[in-house]
ZAMARGU-4260 file (C-alpha; in steps of 0.2 Angstrom, whole numbers, plus 5000, padded with zeros to 4 digits):
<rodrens>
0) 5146/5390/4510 | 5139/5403/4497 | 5147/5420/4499 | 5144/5435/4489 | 5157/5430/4476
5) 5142/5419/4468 | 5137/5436/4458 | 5151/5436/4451 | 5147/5430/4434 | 5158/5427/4418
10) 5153/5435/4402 | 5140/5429/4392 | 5133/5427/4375 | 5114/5437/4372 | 5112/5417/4368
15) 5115/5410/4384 | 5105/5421/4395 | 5091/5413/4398 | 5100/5401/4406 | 5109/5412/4415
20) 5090/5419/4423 | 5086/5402/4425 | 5102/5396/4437 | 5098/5415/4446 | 5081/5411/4449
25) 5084/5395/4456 | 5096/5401/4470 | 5086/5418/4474 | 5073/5404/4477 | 5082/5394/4490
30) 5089/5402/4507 | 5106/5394/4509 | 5105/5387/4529 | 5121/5395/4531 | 5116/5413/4528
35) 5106/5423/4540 | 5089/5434/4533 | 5100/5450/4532 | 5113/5443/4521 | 5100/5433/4510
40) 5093/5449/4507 | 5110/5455/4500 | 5111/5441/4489 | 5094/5443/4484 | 5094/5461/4479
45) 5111/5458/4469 | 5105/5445/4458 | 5088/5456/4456 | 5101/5468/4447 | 5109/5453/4438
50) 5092/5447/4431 | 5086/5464/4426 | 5102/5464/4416 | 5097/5448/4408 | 5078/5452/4404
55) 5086/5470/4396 | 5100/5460/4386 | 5087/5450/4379 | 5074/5465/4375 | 5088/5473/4365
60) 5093/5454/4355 | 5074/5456/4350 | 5072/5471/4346 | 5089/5468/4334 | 5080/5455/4326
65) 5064/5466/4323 | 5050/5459/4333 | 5035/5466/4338 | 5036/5483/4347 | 5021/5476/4358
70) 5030/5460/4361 | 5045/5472/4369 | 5034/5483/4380 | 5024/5466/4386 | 5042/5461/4389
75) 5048/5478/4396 | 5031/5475/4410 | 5037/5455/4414 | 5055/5461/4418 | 5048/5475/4428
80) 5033/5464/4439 | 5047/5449/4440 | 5061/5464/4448 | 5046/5469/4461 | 5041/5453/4465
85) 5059/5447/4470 | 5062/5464/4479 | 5047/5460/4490 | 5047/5441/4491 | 5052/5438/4509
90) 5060/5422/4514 | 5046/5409/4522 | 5051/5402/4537 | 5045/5385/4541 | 5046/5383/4561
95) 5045/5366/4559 | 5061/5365/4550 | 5069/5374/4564 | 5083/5381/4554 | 5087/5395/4567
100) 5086/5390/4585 | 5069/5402/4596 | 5061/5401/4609 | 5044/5403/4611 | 5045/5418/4620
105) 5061/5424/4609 | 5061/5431/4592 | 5072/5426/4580 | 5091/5432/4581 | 5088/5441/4564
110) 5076/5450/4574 | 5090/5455/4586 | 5102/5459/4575 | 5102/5479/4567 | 5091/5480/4553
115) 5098/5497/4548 | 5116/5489/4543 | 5123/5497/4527 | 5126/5484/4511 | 5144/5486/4517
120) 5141/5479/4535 | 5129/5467/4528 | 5143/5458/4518 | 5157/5458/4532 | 5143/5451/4541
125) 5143/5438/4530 | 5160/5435/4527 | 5164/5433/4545 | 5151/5420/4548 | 5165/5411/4537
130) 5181/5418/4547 | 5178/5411/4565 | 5190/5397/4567 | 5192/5388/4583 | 5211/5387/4584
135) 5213/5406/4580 | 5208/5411/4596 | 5213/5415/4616 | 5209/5399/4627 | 5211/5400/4644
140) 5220/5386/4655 | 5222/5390/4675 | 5224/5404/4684 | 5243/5408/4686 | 5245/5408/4705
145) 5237/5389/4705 | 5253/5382/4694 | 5268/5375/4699 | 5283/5385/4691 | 5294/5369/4696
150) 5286/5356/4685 | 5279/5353/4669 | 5262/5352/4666 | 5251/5343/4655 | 5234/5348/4645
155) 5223/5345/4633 | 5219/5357/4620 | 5204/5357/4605 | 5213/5339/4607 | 5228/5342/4608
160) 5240/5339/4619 | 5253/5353/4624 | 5265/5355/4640 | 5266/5371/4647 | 5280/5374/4659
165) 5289/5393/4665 | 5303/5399/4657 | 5316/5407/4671 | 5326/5414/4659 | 5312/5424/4650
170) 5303/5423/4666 | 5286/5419/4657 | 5277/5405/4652 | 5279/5393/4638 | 5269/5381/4628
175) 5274/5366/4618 | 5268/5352/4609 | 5269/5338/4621 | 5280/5328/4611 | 5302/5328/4610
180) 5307/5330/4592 | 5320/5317/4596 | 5307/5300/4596 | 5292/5309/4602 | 5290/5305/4619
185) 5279/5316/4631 | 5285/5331/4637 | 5277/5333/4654 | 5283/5318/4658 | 5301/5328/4659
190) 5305/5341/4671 | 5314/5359/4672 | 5335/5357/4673 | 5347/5366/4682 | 5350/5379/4667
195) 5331/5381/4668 | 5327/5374/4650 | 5311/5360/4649 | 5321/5343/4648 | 5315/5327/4641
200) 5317/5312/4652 | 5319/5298/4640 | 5335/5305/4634 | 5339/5320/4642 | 5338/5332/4626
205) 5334/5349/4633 | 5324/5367/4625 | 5323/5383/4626 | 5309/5393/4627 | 5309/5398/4608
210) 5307/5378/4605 | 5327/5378/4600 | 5336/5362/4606 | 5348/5369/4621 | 5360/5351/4622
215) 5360/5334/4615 | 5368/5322/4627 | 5372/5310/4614 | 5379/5321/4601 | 5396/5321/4598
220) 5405/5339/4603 | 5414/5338/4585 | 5410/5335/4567 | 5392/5333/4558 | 5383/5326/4576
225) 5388/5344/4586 | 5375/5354/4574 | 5362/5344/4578 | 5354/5355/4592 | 5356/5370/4579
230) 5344/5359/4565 | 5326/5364/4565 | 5320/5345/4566 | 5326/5347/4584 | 5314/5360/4588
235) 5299/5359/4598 | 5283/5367/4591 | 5276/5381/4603 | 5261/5389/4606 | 5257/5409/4610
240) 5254/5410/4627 | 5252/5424/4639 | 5244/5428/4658 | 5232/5443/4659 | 5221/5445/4674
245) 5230/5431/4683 | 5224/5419/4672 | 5236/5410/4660 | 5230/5409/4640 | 5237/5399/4627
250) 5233/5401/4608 | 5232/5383/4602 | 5239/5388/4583 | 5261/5386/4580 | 5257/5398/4565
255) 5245/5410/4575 | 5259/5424/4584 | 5255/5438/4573 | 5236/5436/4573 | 5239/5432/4593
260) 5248/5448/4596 | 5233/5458/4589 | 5220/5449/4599 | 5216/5453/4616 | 5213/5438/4628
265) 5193/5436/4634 | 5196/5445/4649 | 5183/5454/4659 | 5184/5473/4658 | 5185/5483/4672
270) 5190/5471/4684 | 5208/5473/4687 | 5205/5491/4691 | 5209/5498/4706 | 5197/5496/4721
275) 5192/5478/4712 | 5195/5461/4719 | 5195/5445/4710 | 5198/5426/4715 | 5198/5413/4702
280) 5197/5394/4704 | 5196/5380/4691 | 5189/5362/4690 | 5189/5349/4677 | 5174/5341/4671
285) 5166/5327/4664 | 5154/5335/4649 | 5159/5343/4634 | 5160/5361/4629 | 5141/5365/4621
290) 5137/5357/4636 | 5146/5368/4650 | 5144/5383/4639 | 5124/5381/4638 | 5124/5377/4655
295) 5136/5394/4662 | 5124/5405/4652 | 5109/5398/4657 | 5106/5407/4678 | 5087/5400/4678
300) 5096/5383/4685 | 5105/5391/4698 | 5093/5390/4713 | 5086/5372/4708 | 5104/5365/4704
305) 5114/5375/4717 | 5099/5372/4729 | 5106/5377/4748 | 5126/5376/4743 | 5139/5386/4754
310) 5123/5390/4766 | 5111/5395/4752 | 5120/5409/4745 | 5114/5407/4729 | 5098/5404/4732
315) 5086/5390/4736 | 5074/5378/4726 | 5060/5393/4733 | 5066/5405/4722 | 5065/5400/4704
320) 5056/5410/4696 | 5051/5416/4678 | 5068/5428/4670 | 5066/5440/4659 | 5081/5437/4650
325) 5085/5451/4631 | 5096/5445/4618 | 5103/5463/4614 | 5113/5460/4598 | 5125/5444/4592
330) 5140/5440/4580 | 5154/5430/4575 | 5161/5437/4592 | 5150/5432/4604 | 5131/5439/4612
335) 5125/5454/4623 | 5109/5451/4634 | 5102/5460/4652 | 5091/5454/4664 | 5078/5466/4671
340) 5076/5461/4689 | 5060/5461/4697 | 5066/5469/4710 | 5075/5485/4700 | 5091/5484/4691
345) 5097/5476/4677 | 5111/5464/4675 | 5122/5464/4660 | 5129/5448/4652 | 5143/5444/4638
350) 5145/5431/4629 | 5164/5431/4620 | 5164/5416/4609 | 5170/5404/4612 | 5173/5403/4631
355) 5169/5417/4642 | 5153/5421/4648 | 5150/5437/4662 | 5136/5443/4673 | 5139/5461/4678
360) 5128/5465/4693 | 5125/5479/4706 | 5126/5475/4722 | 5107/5477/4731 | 5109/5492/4746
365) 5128/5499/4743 | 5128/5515/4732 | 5140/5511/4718 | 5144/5495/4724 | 5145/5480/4709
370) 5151/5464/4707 | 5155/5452/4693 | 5157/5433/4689 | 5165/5425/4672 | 5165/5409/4669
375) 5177/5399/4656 | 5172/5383/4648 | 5189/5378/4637 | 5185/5362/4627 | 5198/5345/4632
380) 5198/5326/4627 | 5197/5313/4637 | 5210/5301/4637 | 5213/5282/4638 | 5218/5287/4655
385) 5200/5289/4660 | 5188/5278/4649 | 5192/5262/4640 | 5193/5268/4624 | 5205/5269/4609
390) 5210/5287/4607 | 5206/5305/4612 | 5187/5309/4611 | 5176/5324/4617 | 5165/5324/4632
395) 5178/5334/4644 | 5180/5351/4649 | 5189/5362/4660 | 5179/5377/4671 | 5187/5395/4676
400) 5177/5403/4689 | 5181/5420/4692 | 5172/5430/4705 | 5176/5450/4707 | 5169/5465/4718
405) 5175/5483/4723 | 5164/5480/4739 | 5166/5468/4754 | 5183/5466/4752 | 5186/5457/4767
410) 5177/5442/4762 | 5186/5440/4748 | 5202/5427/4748 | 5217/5439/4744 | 5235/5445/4751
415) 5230/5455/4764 | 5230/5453/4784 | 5214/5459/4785 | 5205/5447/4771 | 5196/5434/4780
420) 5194/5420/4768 | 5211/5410/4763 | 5211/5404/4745 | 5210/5386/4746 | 5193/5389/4756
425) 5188/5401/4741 | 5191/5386/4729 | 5180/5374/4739 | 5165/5385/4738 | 5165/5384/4720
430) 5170/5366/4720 | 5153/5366/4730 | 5147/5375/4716 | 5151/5365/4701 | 5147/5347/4710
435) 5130/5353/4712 | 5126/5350/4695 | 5142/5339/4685 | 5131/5324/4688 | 5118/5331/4680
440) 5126/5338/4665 | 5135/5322/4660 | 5121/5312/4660 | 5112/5325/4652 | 5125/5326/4636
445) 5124/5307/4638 | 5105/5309/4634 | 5104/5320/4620 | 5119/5311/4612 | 5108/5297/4611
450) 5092/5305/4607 | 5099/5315/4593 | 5114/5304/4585 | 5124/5314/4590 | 5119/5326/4575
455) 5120/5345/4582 | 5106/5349/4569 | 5095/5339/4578 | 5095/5350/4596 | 5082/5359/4594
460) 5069/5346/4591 | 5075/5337/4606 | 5073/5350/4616 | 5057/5361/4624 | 5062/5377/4628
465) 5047/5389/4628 | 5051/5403/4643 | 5061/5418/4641 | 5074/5412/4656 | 5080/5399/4642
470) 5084/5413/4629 | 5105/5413/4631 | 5106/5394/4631 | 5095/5397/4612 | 5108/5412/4609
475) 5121/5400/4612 | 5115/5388/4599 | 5111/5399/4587 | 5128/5407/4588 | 5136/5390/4586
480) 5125/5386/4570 | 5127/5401/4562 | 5147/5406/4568 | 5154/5390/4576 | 5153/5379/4562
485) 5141/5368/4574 | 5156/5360/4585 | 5170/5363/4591 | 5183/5360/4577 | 5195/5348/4585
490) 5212/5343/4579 | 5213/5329/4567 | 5213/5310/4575 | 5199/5314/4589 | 5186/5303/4589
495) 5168/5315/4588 | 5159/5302/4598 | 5156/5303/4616 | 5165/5293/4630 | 5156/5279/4638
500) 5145/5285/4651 | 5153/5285/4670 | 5141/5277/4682 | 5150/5279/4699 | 5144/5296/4705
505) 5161/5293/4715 | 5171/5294/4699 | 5159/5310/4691 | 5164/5321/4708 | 5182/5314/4711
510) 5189/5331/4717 | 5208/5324/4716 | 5213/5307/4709 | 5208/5312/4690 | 5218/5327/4693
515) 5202/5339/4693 | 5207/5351/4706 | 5219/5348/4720 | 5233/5339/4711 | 5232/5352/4700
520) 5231/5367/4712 | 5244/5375/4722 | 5233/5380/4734 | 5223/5366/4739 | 5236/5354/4739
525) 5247/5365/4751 | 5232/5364/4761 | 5228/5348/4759 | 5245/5344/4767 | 5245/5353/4780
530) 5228/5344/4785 | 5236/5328/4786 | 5249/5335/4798 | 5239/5343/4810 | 5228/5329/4811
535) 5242/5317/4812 | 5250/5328/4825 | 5234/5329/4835 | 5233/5310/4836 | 5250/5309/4840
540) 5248/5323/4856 | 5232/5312/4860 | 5241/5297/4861 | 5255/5303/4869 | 5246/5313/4883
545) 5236/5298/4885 | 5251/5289/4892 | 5257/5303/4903 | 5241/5303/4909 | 5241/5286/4915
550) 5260/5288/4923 | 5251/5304/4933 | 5243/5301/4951 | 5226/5307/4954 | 5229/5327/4952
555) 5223/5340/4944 | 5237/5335/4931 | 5231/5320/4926 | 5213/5326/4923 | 5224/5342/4910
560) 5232/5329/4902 | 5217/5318/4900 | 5205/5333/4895 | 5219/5339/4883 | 5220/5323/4875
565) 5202/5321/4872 | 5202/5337/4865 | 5217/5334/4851 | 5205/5318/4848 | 5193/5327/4843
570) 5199/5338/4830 | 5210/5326/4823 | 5193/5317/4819 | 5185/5332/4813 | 5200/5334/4802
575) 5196/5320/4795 | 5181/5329/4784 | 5191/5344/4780 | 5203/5332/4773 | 5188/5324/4763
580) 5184/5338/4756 | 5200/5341/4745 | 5196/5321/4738 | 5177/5320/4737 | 5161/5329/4745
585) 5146/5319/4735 | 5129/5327/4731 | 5112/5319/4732 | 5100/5333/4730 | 5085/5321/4734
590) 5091/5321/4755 | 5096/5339/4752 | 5081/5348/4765
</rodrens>
């Protein structure tokens, strides 16, 4: 990528300097695809002054070697015209090349972007188009009170794989590399020991929190073997990691602590206030990150997608409706936009590269009341696990849906008597939520992987976005052209071709057996358990009065018994679709009414 270092030029002989203009004028000709307008203009204006330097360089080696005074004030006038030319040529813009991203109802994000920036800004501005780097960032995993703090447990990150397990000692959580230093055997395959240290289960070698080995079975207590544990090719490599607003982050870099420290999580501001209630869920799904992310920042979809889910809450197929949707300002960090409601008000909306995006909104009728929902796409891998391929590849993301208010409390899941809602009932609402359109996404990536060749470069023309309710998902591509480096940089050995494509809508929308959601989540799977026994307890009352029933003479008795057992019949079969739900719901939005 050209920066502003490129003016800086070595010393030259008078002789050299036309070629010197010559190499100038043939880069303030061409607009680098990696610098936006502002910038080029930077560049532009410095090798203006450069050029000038040249044309006045050579003016003073003519007039050394006595030439025409007319000749040097025809000259002095061509350095002059050829400065004004190249102060006002603008860059041309073909539309067919499609360089930036815009919709037709969208201006160009230079548009967007503060015209009044001082030189200075201008170059950091540049500079940081370079600095974002996917690794060097907060990623968020699950929220905290959905983990196990008995177990180990496995993830994926920018490819690679970690463990993340809680630490008694330090009482917080820790993150590894999912591989022993001992022969490299996973991790999460271990479990937590008595001492509270993550052990291996191939040969027992156990670690502390900082990564440092805490025992070696097979070492001898004496001699060379006893400073083994003490060596650092028996430590672990750890990751940052650390749980703000309920939800645990990890920062996928073992070099990263200082720069980690100084960065603040993507958290929503505001919302862990007082007076402000939040419930967060998570699901794993088959589509990869530009995919999800497109897709969370896009709420035009919402009523056609989500048509009639959870009652119709969200909307209906009825409502869609032309957005007017304002890119506000964008950089290396992320986008700001508002939508103007028809109806009054406006909705604010953040985009935090590279995975949180948040709707602030008032609530409609309750002075001062708002609410808020963020949404986290973090990039994973599929495995061999899933799809019969050779090795890690995209395609495969998780979800964070966090929904919070500081009004109607009491329909929110939370710790109080008086808070109708119970968590895991919370979680299958937005699991309702995300089904609604999975199918859709995958076979959508699927699609433009194929009409494109996989090249990101190619998105635009493959796509037909002329309305303003399209002018995030545009956002979203231009910040990943012009700050994201096009894709998610994943770690070396991931294969940058999609997965093949999953037919079974079955396995798309398989809540538990791909470890989506309820294996996963505390909550769920407690309630999943306790399903199965009521419903096994139910047919075993029913059976069980049945037979006292028959033992009974003709009394009211008997009829108790028999209506009671009817009665635990039915409930255990109604059980029967609560406990479907936690596995699989399906959606076919062609026999939705």
């Amino acid at each position: 990528m050209h920066t502003m270092s490129s003016f800086s030029l070595p010393m030259v002989e008078v002789g050299s300097l036309s070629a010197t203009r010559s190499m100038l004028s043939f880069r303030l000709d061409s607009q680098p695809a990696t610098l936006s307008r502002s910038a080029w203009r930077l560049r532009r204006r410095k090798g203006v002054e450069i050029i000038s330097l040249c044309f006045q360089a050579d003016l003073q080696d003519q007039q050394q070697h006595h030439h025409h005074p007319l000749t040097f004030a025809a000259a002095r006038r061509g350095a002059s015209i050829v400065a004004w030319a190249l102060k006002t040529r603008e860059p041309v813009t073909n539309n067919n090349n499609k360089r930036w991203i815009c919709t037709v109802a969208s201006p160009p994000m230079s548009d967007v972007e503060t015209s009044q920036e001082s030189e200075e800004s201008l170059v950091e501005n540049a500079e940081a188009r370079d600095s974002f780097v996917w690794k060097s960032n907060w990623y968020p995993v699950c929220p905290e009170i959905d983990m196990d703090k008995t177990v180990p447990h496995g993830f994926q990150i920018l490819g690679r794989k970690v463990v993340i397990w809680y630490d008694k000692q330090l009482s917080k959580w820790q993150t590894f590399v999912d591989m022993c230093p001992h022969r490299l055997a996973p991790l999460s395959e271990g479990r937590i020991d008595e001492q509270g240290c993550l052990q291996c289960c191939y040969h027992g070698w156990s670690f502390n929190g900082d990564g440092s080995c805490a025992r070696i079975p097979q070492a001898q207590p004496e001699g060379p073997e006893a400073k083994a544990a003490g060596n650092k090719m028996a430590h672990c490599i750890s990751f940052p990691t650390v749980v703000k607003q309920g939800i645990l982050f990890i920062w996928p870099d073992e070099y990263g602590q200082e720069l980690a420290d100084k960065t603040l999580p993507p958290i929503t501001p505001g919302i862990d206030e007082p007076g402000w209630c939040a419930v967060a869920t998570f699901r794993d799904v088959d589509y990869g990150f530009d995919t999800a992310m497109e897709n969370l920042v896009d709420p035009s979809h919402i009523p056609v997608a989500h048509h009639n889910v959870n009652g119709g809450i969200l909307g209906k197929r009825d409502n869609a409706a032309p957005i007017a949707l304002e890119l506000k300002s964008m950089n290396a960090r992320g986008f700001v936009g508002e939508w103007k409601k028809p109806w009054g008000g406006t909705s604010e909306h953040t985009y935090e590269a590279p995975s949180r995006f948040t709707y602030m909104f008032p609530f409609k009728g309750i002075k001062g009341a708002s609410g808020c929902t963020t949404t986290y796409a973090t990039p994973m891998c599929s495995s061999a696990l899933d799809y019969d391929c050779s090795c890690a590849a995209p395609g495969k993301s998780r979800i964070i849906v966090v929904n919070a208010r500081n009004a109607l409390l009491a329909f929110s899941s939370g710790p109080h008597w008086w808070q109708l809602f119970p968590r895991w009932l919370d979680h299958q609402m937005i699991l309702n939520l995300l089904d609604g359109d999975l199918t859709l996404l995958h076979f959508q990536e699927q699609n433009m992987t194929q009409v494109t060749g996989g090249s990101p470069d190619k998105w635009s023309k493959a796509v037909f976005i002329p309305a303003a309710a399209d002018r995030y998902v545009a956002g979203f591509r231009q910040w990943l052209n012009r700050y994201g480096g096009k894709m998610v940089q994943w770690t070396a050995g991931v294969n940058p071709s999609l997965p093949p494509r999953i037919t079974k809508k079955e396995d798309l929308l398989d809540r538990y057996n791909k470890a989506s959601h309820t294996e996963k989540c505390v909550a769920c799977r407690n309630a999943l358990k306790n399903f199965k026994f009521a419903r096994t307890t139910f047919y075993i009352l029913a059976a069980v009065l049945t037979g006292v029933a028959v033992l009974l003479p003709q009394s009211p008795s008997r009829y108790a018994a028999v209506g009671i057992a009817a009665v635990c019949a039915l409930l255990a079969w109604r059980l029967v679709d609560w406990i479907q739900m936690f596995t699989y719901k399906g959606w076919d939005h062609a026999r939705l009414p």
